[in-house]
PDB file of N, H, CA, C and O in Angstrom:
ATOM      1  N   UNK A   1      16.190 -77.314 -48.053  1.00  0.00           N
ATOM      2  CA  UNK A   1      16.230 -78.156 -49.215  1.00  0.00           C
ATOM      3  C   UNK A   1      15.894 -77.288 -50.432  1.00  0.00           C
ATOM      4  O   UNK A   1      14.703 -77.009 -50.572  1.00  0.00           O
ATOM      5  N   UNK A   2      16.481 -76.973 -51.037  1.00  0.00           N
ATOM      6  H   UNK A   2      17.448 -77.200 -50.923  1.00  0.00           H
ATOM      7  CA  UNK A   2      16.364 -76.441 -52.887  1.00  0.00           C
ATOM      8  C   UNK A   2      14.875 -76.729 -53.086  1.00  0.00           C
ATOM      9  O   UNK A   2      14.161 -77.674 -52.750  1.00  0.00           O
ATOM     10  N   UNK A   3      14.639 -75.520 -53.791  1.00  0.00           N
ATOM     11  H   UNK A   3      15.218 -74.752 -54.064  1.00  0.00           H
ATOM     12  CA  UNK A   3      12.758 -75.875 -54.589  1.00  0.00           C
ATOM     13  C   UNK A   3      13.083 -76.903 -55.620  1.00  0.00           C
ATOM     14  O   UNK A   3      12.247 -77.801 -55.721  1.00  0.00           O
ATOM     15  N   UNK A   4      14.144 -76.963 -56.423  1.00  0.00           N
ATOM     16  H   UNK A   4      14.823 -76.234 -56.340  1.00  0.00           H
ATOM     17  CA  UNK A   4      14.180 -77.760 -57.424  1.00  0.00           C
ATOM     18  C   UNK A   4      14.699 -79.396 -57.396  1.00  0.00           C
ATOM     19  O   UNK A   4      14.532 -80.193 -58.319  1.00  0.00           O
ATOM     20  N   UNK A   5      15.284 -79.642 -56.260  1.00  0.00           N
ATOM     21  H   UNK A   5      15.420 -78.995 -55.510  1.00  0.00           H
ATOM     22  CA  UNK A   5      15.168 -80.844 -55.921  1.00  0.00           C
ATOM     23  C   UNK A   5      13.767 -81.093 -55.413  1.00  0.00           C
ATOM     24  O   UNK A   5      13.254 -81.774 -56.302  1.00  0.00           O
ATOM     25  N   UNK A   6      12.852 -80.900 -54.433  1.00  0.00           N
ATOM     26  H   UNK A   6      13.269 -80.347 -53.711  1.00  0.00           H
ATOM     27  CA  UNK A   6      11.978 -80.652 -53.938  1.00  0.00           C
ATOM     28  C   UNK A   6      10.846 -80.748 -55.266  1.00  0.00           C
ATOM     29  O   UNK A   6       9.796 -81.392 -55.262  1.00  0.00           O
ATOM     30  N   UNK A   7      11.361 -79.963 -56.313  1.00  0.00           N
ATOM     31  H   UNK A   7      12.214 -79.440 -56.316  1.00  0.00           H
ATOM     32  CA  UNK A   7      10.359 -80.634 -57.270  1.00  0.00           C
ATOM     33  C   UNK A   7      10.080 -81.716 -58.138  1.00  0.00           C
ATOM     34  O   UNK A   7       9.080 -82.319 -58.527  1.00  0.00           O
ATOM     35  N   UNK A   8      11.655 -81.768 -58.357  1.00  0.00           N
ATOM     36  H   UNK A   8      12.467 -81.278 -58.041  1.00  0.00           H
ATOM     37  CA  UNK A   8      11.956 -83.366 -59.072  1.00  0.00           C
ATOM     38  C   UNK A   8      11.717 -84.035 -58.634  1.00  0.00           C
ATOM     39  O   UNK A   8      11.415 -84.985 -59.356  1.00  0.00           O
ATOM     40  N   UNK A   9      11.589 -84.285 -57.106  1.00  0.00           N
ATOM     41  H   UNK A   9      11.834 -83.514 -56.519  1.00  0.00           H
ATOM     42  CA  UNK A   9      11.430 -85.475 -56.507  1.00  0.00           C
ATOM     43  C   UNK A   9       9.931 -85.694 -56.562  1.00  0.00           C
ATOM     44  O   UNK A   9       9.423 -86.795 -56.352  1.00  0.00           O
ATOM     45  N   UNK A  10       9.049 -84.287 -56.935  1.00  0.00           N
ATOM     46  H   UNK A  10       9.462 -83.392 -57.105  1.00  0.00           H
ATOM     47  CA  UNK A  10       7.282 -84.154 -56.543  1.00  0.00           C
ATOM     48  C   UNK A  10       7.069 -85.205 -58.313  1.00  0.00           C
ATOM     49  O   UNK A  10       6.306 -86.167 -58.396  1.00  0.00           O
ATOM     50  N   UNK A  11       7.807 -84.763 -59.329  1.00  0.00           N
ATOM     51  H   UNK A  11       8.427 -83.981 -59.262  1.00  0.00           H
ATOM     52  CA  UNK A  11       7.368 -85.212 -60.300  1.00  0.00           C
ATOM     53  C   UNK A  11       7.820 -86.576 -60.439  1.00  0.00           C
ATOM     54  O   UNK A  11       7.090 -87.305 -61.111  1.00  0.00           O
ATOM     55  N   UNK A  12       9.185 -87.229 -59.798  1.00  0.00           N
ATOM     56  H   UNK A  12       9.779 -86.637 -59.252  1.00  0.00           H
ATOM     57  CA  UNK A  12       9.001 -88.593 -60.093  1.00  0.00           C
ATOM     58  C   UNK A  12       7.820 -89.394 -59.071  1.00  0.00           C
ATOM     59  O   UNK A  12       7.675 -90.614 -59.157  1.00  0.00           O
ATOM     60  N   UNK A  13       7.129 -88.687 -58.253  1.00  0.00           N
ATOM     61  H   UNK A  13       7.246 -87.696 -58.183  1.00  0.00           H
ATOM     62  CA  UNK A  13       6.423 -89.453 -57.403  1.00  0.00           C
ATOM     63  C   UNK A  13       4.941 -88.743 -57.634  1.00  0.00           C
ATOM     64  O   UNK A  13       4.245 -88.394 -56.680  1.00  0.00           O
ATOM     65  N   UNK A  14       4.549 -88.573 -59.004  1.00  0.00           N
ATOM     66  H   UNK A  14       5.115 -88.856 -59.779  1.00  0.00           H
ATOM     67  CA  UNK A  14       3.864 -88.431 -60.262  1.00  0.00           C
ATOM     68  C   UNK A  14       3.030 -87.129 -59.290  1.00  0.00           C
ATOM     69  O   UNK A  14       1.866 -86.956 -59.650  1.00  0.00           O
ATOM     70  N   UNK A  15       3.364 -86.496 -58.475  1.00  0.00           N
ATOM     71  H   UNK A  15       4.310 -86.636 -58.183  1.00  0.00           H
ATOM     72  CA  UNK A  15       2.514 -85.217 -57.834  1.00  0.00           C
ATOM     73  C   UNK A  15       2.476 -83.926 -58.899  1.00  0.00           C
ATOM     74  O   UNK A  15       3.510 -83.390 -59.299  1.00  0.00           O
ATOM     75  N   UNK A  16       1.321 -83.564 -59.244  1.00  0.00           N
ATOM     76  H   UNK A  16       0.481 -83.999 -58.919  1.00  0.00           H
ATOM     77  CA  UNK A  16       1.082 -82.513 -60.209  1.00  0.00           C
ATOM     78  C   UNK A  16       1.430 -81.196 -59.575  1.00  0.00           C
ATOM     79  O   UNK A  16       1.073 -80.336 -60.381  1.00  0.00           O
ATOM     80  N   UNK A  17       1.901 -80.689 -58.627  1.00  0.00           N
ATOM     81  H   UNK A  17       2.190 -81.387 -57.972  1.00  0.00           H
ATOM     82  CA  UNK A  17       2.408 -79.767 -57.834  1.00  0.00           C
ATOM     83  C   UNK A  17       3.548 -79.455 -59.330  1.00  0.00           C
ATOM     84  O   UNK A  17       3.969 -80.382 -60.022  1.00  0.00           O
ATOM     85  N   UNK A  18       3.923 -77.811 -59.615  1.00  0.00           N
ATOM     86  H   UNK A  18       3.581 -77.058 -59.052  1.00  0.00           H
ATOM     87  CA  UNK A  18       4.660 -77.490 -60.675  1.00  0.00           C
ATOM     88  C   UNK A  18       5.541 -77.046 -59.708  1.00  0.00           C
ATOM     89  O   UNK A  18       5.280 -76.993 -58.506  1.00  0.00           O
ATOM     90  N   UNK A  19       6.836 -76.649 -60.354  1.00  0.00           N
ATOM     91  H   UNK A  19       7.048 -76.692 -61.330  1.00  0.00           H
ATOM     92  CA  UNK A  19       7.788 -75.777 -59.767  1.00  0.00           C
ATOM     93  C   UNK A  19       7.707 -74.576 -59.194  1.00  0.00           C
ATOM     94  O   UNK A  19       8.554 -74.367 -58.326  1.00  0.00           O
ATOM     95  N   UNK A  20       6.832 -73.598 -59.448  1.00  0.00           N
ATOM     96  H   UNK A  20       6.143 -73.768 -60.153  1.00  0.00           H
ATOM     97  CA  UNK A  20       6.295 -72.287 -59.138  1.00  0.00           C
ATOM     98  C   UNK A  20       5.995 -72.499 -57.826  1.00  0.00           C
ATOM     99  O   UNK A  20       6.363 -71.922 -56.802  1.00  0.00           O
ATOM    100  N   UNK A  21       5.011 -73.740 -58.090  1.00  0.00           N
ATOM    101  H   UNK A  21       4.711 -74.208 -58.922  1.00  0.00           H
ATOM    102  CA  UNK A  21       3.636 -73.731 -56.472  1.00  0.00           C
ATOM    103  C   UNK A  21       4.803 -74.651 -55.755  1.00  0.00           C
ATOM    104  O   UNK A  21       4.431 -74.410 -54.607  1.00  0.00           O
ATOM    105  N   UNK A  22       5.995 -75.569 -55.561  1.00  0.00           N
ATOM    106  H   UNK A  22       6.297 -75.765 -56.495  1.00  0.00           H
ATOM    107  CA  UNK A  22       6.410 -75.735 -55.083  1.00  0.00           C
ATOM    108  C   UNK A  22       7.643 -75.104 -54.090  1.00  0.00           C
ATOM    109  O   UNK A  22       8.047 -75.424 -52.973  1.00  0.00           O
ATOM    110  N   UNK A  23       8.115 -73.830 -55.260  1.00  0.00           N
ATOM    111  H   UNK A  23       7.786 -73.570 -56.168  1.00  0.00           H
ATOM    112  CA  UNK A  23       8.486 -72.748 -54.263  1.00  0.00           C
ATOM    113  C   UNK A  23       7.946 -72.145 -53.441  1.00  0.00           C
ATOM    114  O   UNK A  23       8.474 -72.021 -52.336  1.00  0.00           O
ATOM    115  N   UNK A  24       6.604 -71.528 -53.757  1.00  0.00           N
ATOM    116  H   UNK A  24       6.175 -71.628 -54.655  1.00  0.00           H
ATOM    117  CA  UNK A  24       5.829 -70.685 -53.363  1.00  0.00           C
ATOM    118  C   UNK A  24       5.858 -71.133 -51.922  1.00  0.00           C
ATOM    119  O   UNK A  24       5.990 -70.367 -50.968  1.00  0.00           O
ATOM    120  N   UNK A  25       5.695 -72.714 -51.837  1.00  0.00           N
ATOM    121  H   UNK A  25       5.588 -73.336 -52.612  1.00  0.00           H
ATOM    122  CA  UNK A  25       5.358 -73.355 -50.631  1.00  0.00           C
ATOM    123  C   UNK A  25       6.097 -73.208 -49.892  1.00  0.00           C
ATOM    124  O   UNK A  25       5.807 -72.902 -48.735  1.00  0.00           O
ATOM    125  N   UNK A  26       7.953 -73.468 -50.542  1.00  0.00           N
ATOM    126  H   UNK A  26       8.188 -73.717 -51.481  1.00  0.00           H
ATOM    127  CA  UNK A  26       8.900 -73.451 -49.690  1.00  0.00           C
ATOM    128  C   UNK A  26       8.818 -72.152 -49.270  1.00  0.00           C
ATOM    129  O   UNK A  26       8.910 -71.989 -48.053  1.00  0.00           O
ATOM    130  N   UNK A  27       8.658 -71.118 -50.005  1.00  0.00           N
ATOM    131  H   UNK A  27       8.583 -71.251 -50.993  1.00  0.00           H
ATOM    132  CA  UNK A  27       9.072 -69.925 -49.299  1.00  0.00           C
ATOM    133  C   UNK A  27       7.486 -69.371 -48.575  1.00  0.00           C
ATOM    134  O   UNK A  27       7.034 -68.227 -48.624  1.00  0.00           O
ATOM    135  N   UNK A  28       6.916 -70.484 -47.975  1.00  0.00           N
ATOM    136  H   UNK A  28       7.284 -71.413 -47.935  1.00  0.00           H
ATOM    137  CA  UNK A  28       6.041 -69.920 -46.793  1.00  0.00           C
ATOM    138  C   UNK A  28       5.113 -69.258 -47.298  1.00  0.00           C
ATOM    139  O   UNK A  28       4.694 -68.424 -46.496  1.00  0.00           O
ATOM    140  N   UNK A  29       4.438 -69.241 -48.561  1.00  0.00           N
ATOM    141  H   UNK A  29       4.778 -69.919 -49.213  1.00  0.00           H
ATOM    142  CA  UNK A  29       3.184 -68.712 -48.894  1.00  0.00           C
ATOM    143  C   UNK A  29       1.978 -69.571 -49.695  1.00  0.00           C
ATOM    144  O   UNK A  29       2.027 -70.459 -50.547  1.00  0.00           O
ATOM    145  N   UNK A  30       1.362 -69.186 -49.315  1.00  0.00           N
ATOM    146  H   UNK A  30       1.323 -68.464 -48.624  1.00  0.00           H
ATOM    147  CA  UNK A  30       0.155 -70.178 -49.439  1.00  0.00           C
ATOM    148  C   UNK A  30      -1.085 -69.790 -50.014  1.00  0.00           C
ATOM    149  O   UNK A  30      -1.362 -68.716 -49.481  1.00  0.00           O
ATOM    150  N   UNK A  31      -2.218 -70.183 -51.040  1.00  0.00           N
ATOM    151  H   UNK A  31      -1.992 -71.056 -51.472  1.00  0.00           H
ATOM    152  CA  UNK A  31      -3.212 -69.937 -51.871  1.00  0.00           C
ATOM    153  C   UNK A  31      -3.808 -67.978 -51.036  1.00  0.00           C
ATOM    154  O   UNK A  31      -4.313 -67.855 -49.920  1.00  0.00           O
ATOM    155  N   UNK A  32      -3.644 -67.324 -51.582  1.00  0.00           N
ATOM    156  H   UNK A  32      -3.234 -67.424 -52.488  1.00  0.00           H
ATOM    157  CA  UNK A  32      -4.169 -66.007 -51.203  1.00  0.00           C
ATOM    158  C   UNK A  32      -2.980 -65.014 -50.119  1.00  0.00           C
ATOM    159  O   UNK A  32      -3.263 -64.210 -49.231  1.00  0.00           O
ATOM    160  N   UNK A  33      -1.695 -65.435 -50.594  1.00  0.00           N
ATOM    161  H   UNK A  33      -1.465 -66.088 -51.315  1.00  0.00           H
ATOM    162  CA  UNK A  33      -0.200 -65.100 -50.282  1.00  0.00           C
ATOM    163  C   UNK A  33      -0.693 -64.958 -48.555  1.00  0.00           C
ATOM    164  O   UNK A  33      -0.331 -64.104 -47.746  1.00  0.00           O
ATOM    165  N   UNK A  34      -1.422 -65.854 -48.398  1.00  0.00           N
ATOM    166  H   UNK A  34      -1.716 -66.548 -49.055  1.00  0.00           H
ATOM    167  CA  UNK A  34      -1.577 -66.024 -46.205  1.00  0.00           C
ATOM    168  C   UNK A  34       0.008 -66.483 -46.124  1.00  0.00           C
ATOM    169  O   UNK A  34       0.400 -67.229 -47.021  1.00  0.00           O
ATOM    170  N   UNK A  35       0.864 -66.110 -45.183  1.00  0.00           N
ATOM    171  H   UNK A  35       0.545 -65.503 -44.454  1.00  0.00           H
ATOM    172  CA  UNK A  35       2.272 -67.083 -44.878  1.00  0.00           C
ATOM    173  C   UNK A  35       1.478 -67.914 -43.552  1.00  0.00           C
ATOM    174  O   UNK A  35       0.556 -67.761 -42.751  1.00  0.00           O
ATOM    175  N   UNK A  36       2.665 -69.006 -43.994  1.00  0.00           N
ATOM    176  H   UNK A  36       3.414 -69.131 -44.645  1.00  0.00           H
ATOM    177  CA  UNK A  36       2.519 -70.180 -42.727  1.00  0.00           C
ATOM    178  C   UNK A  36       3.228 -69.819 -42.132  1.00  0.00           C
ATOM    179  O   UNK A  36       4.246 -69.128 -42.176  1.00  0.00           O
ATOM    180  N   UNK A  37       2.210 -70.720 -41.002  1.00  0.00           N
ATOM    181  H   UNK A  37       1.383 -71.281 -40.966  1.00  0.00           H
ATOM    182  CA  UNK A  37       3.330 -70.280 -39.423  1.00  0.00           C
ATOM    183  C   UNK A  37       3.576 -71.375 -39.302  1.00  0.00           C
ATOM    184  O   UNK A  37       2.903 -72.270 -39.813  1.00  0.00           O
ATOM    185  N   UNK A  38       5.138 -71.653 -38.228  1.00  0.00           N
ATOM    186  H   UNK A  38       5.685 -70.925 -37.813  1.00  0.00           H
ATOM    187  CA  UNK A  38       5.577 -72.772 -37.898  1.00  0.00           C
ATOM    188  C   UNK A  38       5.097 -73.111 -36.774  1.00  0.00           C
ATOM    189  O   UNK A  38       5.215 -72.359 -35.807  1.00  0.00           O
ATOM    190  N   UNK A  39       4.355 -74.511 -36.672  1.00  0.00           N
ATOM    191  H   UNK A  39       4.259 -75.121 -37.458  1.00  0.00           H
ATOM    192  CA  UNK A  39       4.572 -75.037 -35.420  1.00  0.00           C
ATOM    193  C   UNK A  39       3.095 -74.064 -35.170  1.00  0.00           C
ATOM    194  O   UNK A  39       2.832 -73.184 -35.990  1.00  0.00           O
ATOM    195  N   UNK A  40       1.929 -74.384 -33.646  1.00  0.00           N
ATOM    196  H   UNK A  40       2.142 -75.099 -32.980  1.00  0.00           H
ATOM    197  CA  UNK A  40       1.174 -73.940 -33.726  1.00  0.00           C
ATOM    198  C   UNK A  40       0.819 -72.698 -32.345  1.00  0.00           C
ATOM    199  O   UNK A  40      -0.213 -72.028 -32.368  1.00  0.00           O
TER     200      UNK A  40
END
């Protein structure tokens, strides 16, 4: 799914998440660039 749909949709559903931190997320990095793992 696109970061930027993914964000429009964060801001009509009033989530303060910006576009930056919503990529960041998509592309698997997380507060102190740790990547997520899928699944455990």
């Amino acid at each position: 799914m696109p970061p930027e749909y993914v964000s429009d949709t964060a801001q009509l559903e009033n989530n303060p998440l910006t576009f930056p931190e919503v990529k960041t997320l998509i592309d698997g990095i997380t507060v102190g660039e740790n990547l997520l793992k899928k699944g455990r």
